[in-house]
C-alpha positions in Angstrom: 14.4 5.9 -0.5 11.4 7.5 -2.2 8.2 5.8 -3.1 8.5 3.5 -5.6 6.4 3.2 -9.1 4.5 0.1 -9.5 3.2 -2.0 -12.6 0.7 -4.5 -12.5 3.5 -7.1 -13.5 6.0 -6.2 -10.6 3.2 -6.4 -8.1 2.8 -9.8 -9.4 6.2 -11.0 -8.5 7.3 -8.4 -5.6 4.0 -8.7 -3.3 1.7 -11.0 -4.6 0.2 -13.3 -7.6 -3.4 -13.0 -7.8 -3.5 -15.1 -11.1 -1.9 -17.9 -9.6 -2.4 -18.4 -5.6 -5.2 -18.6 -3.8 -4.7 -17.3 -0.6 -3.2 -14.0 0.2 0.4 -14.5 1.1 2.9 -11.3 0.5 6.3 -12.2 -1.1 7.6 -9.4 0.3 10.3 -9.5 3.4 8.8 -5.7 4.7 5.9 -4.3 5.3 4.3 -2.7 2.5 2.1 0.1 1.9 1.2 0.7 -1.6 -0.4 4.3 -3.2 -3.1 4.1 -5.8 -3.5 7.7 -7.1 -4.1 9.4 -10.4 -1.8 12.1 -11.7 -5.4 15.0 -11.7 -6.4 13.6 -8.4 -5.6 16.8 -6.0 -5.4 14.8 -2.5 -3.3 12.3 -4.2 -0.8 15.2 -5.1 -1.5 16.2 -1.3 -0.8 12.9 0.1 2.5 12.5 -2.3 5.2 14.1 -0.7 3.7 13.1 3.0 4.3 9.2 1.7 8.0 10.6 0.0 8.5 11.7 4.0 7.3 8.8 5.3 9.5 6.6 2.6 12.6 8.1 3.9 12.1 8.0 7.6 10.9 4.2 7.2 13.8 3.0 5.0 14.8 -0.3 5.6 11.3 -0.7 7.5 8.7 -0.2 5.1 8.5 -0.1 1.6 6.2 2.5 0.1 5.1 2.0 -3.4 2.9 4.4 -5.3 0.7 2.4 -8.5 -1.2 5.2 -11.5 -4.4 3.8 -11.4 -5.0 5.0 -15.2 -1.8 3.2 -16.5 -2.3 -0.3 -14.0 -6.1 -0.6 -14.7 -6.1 -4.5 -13.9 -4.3 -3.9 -10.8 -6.6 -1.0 -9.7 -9.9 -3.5 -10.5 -8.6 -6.1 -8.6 -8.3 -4.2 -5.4 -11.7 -2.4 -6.6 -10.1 1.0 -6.4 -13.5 3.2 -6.7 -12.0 6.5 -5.2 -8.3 7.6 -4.9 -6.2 8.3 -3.3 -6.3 4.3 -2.1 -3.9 2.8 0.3 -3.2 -0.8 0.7 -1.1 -1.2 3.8 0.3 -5.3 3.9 2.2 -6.2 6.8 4.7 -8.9 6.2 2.7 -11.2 7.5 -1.3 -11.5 7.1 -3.8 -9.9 5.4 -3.5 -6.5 3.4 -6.0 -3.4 4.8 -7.2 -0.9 2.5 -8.3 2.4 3.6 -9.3 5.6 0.9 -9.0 9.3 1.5 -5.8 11.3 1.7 -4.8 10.8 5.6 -3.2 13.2 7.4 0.8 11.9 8.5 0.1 11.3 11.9 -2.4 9.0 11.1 -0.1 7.2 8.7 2.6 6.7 11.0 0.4 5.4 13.8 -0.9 2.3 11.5 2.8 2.1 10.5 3.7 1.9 13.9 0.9 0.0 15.3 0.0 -2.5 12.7 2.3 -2.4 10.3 6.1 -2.7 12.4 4.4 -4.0 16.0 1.3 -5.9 14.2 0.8 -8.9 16.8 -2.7 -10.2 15.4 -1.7 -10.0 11.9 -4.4 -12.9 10.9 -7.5 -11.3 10.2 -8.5 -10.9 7.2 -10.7 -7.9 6.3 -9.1 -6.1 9.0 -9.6 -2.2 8.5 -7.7 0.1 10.9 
């Protein structure tokens, strides 16, 4: 399964309605990490094909989406995506973690692994990995 495109609507009703709930709770039966990159940016074309890997060897796991920060502006500002590439990882339960820069694949698969599939303190919020 590759890494799924992402509009500001679908995030809405796949993950999560910021316009009408209050507190954070993801719709979503899987873990979700979600890529907020820009078609010029060169780290996000980098970091592309690692997340396409990472998509397939995670099916069924983890769902990887990918959001174009130029084409889902609202989506980007609500998150406050100042640099790209962006990644929001959500477990399926608790809060979402956001962490920028282009990581390398190891370190991707170790939050997947650690907090994202084995993620036993999935409560606090603000968590950064």
């Amino acid at each position: 399964m590759p890494t799924i495109p992402l509009t500001t609507q679908e995030f809405k009703e796949k993950i999560f309605d910021y316009t009408t709930e209050k507190d954070w709770v993801h719709r979503g039966q899987l873990p979700t990490i979600i890529d907020f990159y820009a078609d010029w940016c060169g780290p996000c074309k980098m970091l592309a094909p690692v997340l396409e890997e990472l998509a397939e060897e995670y099916k069924g796991r983890v769902i990887i989406y990918k959001v174009d920060t130029e084409a889902e502006e609202e989506l980007s500002a609500v998150f406050g995506i100042r640099s790209i590439p962006s990644i929001l990882f959500i477990p399926a339960g608790g809060e979402p973690a956001m962490e920028q820069g282009a990581l390398p694949k190891h370190i991707l698969k170790q939050i997947i692994e650690e907090e994202l599939l084995n993620s036993k303190d999935q409560n606090n919020a603000d968590k950064t990995f």
